[in-house]
N, C-alpha and C positions, 0 to 999 in steps of 0.2 A: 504493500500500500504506500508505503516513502516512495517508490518510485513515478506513484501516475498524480500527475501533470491536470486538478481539475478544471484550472482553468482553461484548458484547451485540448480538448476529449481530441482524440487518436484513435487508430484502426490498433493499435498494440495494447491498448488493454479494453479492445470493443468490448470483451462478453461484460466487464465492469459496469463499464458507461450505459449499456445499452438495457443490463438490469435494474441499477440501480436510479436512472434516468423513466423507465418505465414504471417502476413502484411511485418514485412523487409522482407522477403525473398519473397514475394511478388512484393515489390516496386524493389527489385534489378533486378528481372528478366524482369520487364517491363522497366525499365530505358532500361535494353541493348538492349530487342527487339525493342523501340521506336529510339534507336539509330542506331541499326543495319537496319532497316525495312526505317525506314522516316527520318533518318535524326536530328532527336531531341532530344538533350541533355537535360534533365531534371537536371542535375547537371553545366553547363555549367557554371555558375556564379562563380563556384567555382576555384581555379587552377586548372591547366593541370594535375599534378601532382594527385591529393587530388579526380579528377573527375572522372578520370581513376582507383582509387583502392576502391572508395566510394562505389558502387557493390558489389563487394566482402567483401567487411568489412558487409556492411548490410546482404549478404547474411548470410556469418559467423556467423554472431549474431542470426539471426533469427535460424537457423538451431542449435545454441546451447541452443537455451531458448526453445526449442523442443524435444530435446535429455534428456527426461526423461524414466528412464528404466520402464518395468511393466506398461505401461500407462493404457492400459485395454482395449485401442485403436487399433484394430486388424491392420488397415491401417497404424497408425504413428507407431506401433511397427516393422510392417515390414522395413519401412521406416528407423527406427533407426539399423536395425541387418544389414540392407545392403546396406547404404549408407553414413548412418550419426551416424556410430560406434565412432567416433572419431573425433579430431578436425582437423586432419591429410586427413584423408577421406572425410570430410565434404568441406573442400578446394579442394580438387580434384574432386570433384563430381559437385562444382560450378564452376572452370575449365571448364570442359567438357560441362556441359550445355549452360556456356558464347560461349564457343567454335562453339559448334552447330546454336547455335541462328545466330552466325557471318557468320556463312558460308553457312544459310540458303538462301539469297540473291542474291551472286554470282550463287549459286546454281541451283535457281530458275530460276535466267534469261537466265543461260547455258542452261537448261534443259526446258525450257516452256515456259518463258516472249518474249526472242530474238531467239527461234529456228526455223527450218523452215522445214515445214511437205509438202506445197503441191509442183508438179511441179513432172519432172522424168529425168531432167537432174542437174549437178550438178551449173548450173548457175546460181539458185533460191537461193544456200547458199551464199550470200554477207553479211549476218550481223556475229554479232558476236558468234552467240547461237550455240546451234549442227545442225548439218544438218542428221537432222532426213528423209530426203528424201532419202539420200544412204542407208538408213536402208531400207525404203521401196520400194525400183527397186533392193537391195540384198537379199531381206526377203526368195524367192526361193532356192537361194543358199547356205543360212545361214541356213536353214531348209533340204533340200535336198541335196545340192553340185549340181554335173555337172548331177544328172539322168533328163531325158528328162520330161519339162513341162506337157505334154500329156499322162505321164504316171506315175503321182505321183497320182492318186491317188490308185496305186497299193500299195504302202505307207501304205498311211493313211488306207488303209480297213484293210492289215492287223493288223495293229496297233491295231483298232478297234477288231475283231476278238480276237485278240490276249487278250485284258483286257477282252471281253466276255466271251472266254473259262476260263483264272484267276479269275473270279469271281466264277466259279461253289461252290466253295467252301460253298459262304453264302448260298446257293439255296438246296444245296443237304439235305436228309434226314438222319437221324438216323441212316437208313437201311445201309445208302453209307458210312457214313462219317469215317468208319474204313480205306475205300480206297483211301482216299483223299492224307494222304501220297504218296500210289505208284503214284495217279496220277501227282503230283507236281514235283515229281522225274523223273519220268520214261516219262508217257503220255508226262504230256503238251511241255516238252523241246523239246520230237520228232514232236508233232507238229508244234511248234514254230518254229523249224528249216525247218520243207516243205512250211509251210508259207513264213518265211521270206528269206531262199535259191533259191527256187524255185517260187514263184510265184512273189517276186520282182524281180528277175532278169528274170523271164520266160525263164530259161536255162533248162539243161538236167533235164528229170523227171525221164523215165524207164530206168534206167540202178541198177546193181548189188546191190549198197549201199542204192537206194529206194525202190526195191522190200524187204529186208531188215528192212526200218524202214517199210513198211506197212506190212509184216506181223506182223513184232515184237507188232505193236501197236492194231490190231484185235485181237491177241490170249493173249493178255494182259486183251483187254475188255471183250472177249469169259470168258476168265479165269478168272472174278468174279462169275461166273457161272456155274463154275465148284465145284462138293465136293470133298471136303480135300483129301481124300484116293484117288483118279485120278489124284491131278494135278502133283505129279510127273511125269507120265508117259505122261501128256499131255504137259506139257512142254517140253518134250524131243523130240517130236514126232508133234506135230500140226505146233509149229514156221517152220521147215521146208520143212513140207507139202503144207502148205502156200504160203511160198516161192515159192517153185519149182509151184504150181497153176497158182502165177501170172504171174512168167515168160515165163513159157514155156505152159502156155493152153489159159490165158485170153489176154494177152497182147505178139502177136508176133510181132518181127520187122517190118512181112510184112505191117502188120495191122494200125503202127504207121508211125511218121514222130521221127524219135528221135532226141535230143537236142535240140527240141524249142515246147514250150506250141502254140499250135491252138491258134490266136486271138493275142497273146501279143508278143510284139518286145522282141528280145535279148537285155536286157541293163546289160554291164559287170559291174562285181563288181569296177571297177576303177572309174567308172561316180559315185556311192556312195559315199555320205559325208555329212558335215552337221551335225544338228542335231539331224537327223534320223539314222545316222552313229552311233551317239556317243551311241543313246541307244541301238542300235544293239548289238554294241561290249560289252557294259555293261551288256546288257541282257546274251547274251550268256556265257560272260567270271564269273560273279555272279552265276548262275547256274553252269555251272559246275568246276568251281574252290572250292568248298563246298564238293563237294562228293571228289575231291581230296584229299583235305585238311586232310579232316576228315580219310581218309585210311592213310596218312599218319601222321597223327598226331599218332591216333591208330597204325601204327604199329614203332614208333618211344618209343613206350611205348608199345611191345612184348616183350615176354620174351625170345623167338626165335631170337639167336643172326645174324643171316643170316638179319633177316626180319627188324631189328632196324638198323643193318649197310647202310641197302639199302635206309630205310626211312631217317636216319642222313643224308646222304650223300645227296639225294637229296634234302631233304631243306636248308641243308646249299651249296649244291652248287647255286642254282638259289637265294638264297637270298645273296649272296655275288656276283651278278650279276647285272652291272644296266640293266634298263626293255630297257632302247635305245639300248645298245648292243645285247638284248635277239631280238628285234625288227628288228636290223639290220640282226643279223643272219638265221633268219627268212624269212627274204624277200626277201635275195642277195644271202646268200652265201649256205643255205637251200637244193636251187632246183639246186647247183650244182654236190651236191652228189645223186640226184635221176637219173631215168635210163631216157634216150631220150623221150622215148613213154610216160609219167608216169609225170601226172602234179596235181598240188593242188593250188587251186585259193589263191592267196594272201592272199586276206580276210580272209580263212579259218586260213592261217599260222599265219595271226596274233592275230587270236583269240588263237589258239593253244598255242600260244609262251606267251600271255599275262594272258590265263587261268593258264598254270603251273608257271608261276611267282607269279602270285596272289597264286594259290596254297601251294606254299611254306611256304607263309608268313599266310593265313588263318590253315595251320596246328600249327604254333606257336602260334597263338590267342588258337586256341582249346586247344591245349596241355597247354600251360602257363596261358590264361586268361588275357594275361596284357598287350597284345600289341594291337596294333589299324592294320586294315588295311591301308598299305602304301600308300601314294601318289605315281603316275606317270602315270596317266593318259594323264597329260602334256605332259610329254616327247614323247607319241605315238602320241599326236599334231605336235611336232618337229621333230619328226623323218621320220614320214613316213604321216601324215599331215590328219588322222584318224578323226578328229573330226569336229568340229564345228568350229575349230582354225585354221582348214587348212584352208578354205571358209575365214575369217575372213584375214586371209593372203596374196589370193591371190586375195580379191577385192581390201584392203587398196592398193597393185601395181596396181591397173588399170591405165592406165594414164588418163582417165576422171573423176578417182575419187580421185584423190593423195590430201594427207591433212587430208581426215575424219576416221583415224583410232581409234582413242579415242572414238569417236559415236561406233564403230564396238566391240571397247572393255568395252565400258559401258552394250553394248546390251548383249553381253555373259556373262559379270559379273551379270544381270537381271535376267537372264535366268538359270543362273548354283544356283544364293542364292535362286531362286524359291524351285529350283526340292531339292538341299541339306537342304533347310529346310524345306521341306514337311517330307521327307526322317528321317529328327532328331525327327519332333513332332511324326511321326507315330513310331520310334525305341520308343521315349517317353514313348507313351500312352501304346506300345505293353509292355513295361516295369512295367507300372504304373497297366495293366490288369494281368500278370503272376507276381508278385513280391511274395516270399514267406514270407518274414516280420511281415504279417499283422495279 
């Protein structure tokens, strides 16, 4: 022991340093848990003063009779690059863990010890914890919004559906997988869109703009099928044979009932909300904010001075736009300049108005590299009440449930770190799989 050196911990007497370094910082972190958890000051004997910083000193210590560089120790060297770099950082990092241990309790008891799950009215919440019951008699509407009970699970199938057909990818052969591009582009979004247009809201099916995507999407399939030297002419010529088929030989007016699906109620896009809302509007406006983007990134960098005035122009005009005004304009002032007869479902407009905003700014990612896609998701919460935030708003008003909005915003802050960090590890890994580096 005459021989090591405490002031300046060494690889020569690591197993020393590195026990006797892990017991304080040991003892410090169990003093606070035992203080914070039960009650029990293991230091109490001591002054107020001297009992209160005794943690920290011990931790300090420990944490620097451990901060030896090159340990050889694949665990403590990490340990040391990214937390216990310094004595600076080492304090801050015993900070934040005192910190968490502290607030593990209150915590607890907010959230699981004192809160109150059964019952379905709000009279069950008298203690002090959350009242996890308003979460579940709103669990429907925080999921759905105003669409009707009895017919959510028009919902859920196509949801279902919808990650069925996204998956073809893994399933498909050698043979296909050239075409998996078009289909991701092209296919599944017009699918996507009959699915979730049409058979959620069970509104207009045969009219103009769906005979339309069905042909576009059969002579699409047809046309893997076709060779090379044909599909010129088959493109020019099938889509609108197609067409004119369905409308005027398979599917007359007389034949049908038009504006409403056999079997399933009218629910207007207005009853939509929720959480089901939000990935709608993501779904759609993700998809084709990309193919935007990318046209206009591309022609923001032509050579063609016509073609880069028009792309400047509009990225910098919707990106010096906020997305609430783009919103508002959309919704109110929009269908004032269209003609009487001649209407477009909200919904639609606000995907429209929210895709070329996002548009704008995924062409400066493309083009530059350096920017992030924007926030303002939010704002389509507030403005026009799009999301999961709208529901969340206009339960906290209920008058029988006035009080438990905190519960409403713990549950969407649950629910949004879920999906955004599924969303980071899988950008991660798809990172970690294509990286050219290696």
């Amino acid at each position: 022991m005459s021989n090591i050196n405490f002031l300046k911990p060494d690889r020569t007497n690591l197993n020393t340093f590195l026990y006797l370094g892990s017991f304080l910082f040991f003892i410090s972190i169990l003093d606070v848990f035992l203080n914070s958890f039960f009650r029990l000051n293991l230091t109490g004997f001591l002054p107020n003063f001297l009992s209160f910083l005794l943690p920290l000193i011990l931790g300090f210590v420990g944490l620097y009779f451990i901060r030896i560089e090159y340990s050889g120790i694949k665990n403590l060297d990490l340990l040391n690059k990214h937390i216990n770099t310094n004595n600076f950082n080492a304090v801050l990092s015993l900070l934040i863990i005192f910190i968490i241990i502290k607030s593990l309790p209150p915590i607890l008891s907010w959230f699981v010890i004192d809160a109150s799950f059964a019952g379905d009215t709000k009279d069950v919440c008298t203690g002090s914890g959350a009242c996890w019951t308003y979460i579940k008699v709103w669990m429907r509407r925080f999921m759905y919004g105003m669409y009707p009970n009895a017919e959510q699970w028009r919902i859920n199938l196509s949801f279902v559906a919808l990650v069925l057909l996204g998956s073809v990818g893994y399933f498909a052969t050698d043979k296909f997988k050239k075409y998996l591009t078009l289909y991701y582009v092209v296919i599944y979004p017009l699918i996507a869109f009959l699915f979730i247009f049409f058979f959620i809201s069970g509104g207009p099916v045969f009219f103009d703009f769906s005979y339309g995507i069905i042909a576009a999407i059969l002579s699409i399939i047809i046309g893997f099928f076709i060779p090379s030297k044909f599909k010129f002419y088959y493109f020019l010529i099938v889509p609108l044979a197609l067409y004119v088929i369905l409308k005027y030989f398979l599917f007359f007016e007389e034949y049908i009932e038009l504006g409403k699906l056999d079997g399933l109620n009218w629910v207007e896009t207005g009853a939509w909300g929720g959480l089901s809302l939000t990935f709608i509007i993501s779904f759609f406006c993700l998809i084709f904010c990309f193919p935007i983007g990318m046209a206009f990134a591309l022609g923001r960098r032509s050579e063609f001075p016509l073609i880069r005035y028009i792309s400047v122009g509009f990225i910098e005009f919707w990106r010096g736009v906020p997305l609430i005004t783009v919103l508002f304009m959309s919704a109110v002032m929009f269908p004032m300049f269209l003609p009487e007869d001649f209407f477009i479902d909200k919904l639609v407009r606000a995907i429209i108005a929210i895709s070329l905003f996002e548009a704008a700014y995924v062409a400066e990612v493309i083009r530059g590299g350096l920017q992030a896609l924007p926030r303002g998701q939010y704002e389509a919460a507030k403005s026009l009440g799009l999301e999961i935030v709208g529901m969340l708003n206009l339960a906290k008003t209920n008058p029988k449930w006035l009080g438990f909005a905190m519960e409403g915003y713990v549950f969407a802050a649950i629910i949004f770190w879920i999906i955004c960090y599924a969303m980071s590890k899988y950008s991660y890994n798809l990172e970690q799989k294509y990286k050219t580096d290696r």
